[in-house]
N, C-alpha and C positions, 0 to 999 in steps of 0.2 A: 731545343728552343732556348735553353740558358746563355749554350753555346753562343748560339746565334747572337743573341743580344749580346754578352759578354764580347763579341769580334765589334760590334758596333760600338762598343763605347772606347776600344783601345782604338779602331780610327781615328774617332773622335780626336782622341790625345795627339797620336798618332799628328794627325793634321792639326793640332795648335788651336783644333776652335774649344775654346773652354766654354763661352756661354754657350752653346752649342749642348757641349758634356752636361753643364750643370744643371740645365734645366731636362732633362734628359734623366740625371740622377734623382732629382725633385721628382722627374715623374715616378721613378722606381721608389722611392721611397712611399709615396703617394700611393700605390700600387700597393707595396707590401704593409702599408696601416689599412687600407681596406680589407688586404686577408686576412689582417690578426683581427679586425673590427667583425667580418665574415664570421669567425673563427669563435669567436667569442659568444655570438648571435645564435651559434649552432648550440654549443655548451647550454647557453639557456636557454634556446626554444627543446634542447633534449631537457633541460630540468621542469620543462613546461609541461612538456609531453606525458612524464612522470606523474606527474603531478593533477592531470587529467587523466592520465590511467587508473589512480588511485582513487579518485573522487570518482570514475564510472564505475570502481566496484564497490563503492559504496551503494551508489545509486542501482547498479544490479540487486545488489542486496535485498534494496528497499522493495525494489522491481519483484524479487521472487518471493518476499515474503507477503506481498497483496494478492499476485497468483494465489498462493496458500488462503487467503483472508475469502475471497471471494468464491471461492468451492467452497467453503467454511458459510459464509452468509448467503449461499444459494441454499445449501441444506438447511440453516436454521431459517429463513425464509420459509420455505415449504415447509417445515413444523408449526412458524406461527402461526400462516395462513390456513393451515387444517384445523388447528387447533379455535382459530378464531370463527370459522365456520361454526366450528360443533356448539361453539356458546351462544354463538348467533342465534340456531336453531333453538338451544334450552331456552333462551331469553324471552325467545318467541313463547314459547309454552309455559313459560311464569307469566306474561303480560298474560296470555290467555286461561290461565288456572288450567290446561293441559300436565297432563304427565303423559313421560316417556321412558322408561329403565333405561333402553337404551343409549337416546340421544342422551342422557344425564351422564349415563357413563363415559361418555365421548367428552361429554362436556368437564368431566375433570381430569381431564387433562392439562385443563388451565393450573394445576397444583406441580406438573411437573418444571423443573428448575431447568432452562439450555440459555445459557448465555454465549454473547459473542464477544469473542478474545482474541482481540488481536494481535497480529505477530511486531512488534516493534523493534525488533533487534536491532535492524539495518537503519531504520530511524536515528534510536538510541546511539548506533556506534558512529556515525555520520555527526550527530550534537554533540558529540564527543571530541571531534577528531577537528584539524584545522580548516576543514574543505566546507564547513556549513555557511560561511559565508562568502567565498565563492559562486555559490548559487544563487543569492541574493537580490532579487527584483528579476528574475528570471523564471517563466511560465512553470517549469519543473519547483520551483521555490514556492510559487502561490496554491500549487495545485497538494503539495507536500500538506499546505498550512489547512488547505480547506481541509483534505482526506483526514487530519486528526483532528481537527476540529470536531466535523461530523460523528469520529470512533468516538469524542469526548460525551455527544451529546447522546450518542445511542448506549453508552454504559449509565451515565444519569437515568436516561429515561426504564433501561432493562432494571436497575438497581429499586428505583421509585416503584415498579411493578411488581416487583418480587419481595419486594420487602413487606408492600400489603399483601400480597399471598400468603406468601408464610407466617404473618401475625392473623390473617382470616383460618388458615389451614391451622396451626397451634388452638383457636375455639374452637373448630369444627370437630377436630380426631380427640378433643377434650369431652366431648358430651356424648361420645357413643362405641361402643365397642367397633370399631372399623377389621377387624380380621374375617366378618364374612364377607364384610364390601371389599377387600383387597383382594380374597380369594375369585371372585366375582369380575373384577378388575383386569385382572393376569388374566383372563379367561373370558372376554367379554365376546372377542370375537366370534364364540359358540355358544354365549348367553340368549337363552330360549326362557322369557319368561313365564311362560305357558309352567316351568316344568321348577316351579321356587314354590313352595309349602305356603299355606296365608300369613304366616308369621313373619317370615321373612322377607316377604312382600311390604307388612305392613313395615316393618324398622327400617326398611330402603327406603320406603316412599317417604316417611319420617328424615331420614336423614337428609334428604335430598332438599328437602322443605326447610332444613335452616337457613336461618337469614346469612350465617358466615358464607356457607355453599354457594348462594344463590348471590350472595356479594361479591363472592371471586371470580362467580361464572358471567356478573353481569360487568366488571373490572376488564376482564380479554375480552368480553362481545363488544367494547367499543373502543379495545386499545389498538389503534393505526398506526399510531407514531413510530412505533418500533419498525413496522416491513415499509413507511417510509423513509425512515435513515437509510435500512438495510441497502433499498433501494440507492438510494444516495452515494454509499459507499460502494455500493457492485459502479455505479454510473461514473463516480469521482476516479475509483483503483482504475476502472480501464484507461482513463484519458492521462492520466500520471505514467501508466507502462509506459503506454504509446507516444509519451513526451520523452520518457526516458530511452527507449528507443533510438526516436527519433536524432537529438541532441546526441548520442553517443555517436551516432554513423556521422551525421556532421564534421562534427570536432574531428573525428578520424580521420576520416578521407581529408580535410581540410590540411590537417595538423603535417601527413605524411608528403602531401604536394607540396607546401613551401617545403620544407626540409630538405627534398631531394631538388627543389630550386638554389635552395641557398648552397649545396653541396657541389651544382656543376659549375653553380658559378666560382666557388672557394679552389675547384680545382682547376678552372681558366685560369683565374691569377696565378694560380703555382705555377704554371707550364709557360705564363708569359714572363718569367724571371729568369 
């Protein structure tokens, strides 16, 4: 092809038409500033490409560490929710001056501490790095802002609950010797009251009867707030994957079609010189 052309322009001479030649060289010139222009175009749609490589594994990141987040607030889910059952039930039996060993036992449960912790690394390294506003007014950006939002408001709320538990629980394990109710406790599952001495009957039913117990059992009988975040954050993490997903296969397949456009056209113009 060079050939070719290169025979075309000695005619050219050859036969004496110069504006003929000239405009002819205009074109090759013309020609060869589109393929360094081509050329150039490539260099940075690869510096592009990079650069959306490296911001998809951020956003991976982000991606695998809500996976982790959300097996994480399924379980603690189904603790609050049992847990908030059992107090339900006690509460029912303080309105009603009812005793139950049982359910009372169940019901403190509300003293045990599980919070939800979230994984922010891929967050954290992404607010770090140059690509956080790259994302910027885009679905994947709002859905980022809502999901830590919601993590913000469900560590407030778990912190505000547990803070009165453990200032009601500090009275409580203060006014009574708690090592038979512990023993009791670990062991409730095969707790048969029928088979507890009158004594220790009466310092249960006693203990149960404080107003700290009965504050903290009546604190998780109508704490919701929590397995509605939860809920929130199980609803928000999945539409964030699946945006992140989504947007990553876009960009790729997109990214790799021009590129091998701009490529056969870079190498039409080599071959037409």
């Amino acid at each position: 092809m060079i050939k070719f052309f290169r025979k075309i322009r000695l005619n050219l001479l050859s036969e004496g038409n110069t504006s003929k030649y000239f405009k002819y060289a205009i074109g090759e010139i013309i020609l060869v500033v589109i393929g360094i222009l081509i050329a150039l175009q490539i260099n940075n749609w690869n510096d592009i490409r990079k650069e959306k490589n490296e911001l998809k594994q951020y956003l991976a990141k982000i991606s695998n560490n809500i996976v982790l987040d959300i097996k994480n607030l399924n379980v603690i889910k189904t603790r609050r929710q049992e847990t908030n059952t059992a107090c339900q039930k006690a509460l029912a039996n303080f309105q009603k001056d009812d005793y139950d060993l049982v359910v009372n036992m169940h019901a403190a449960n509300a003293f045990i501490d599980f919070y939800f912790a979230p994984n922010q690394s891929g967050y954290e390294a992404l607010k770090n790095s140059s690509y956080l506003g790259k994302i910027n007014g885009t679905r994947v950006d709002s859905l980022i802002d809502s999901y830590n939002t919601i993590v913000n408001k469900t560590i407030s709320e778990e912190n505000s609950y547990f803070n009165f538990i453990e200032s009601m629980e500090v009275i409580w394990t203060s006014k009574y010797d708690m090592s038979e109710f512990i023993s009791l406790y670990m062991n409730q599952n095969i707790l048969n009251e029928e088979e507890l001495d009158d004594n220790l009957k009466r310092k249960l039913k006693a203990t149960f009867a404080d107003e700290s117990f009965r504050s903290s059992v009546t604190r998780c009988a109508v704490q919701t707030q929590m397995i509605q975040y939860y809920d929130e954050l199980i609803h928000t993490g999945k539409e964030l994957i699946n945006e992140i997903k989504k947007i990553s296969m876009i960009k790729f397949f997109r990214s790799i079609h021009i590129e091998l456009q701009l490529k056969i056209l870079l190498r039409l113009l080599i071959n037409l010189k």
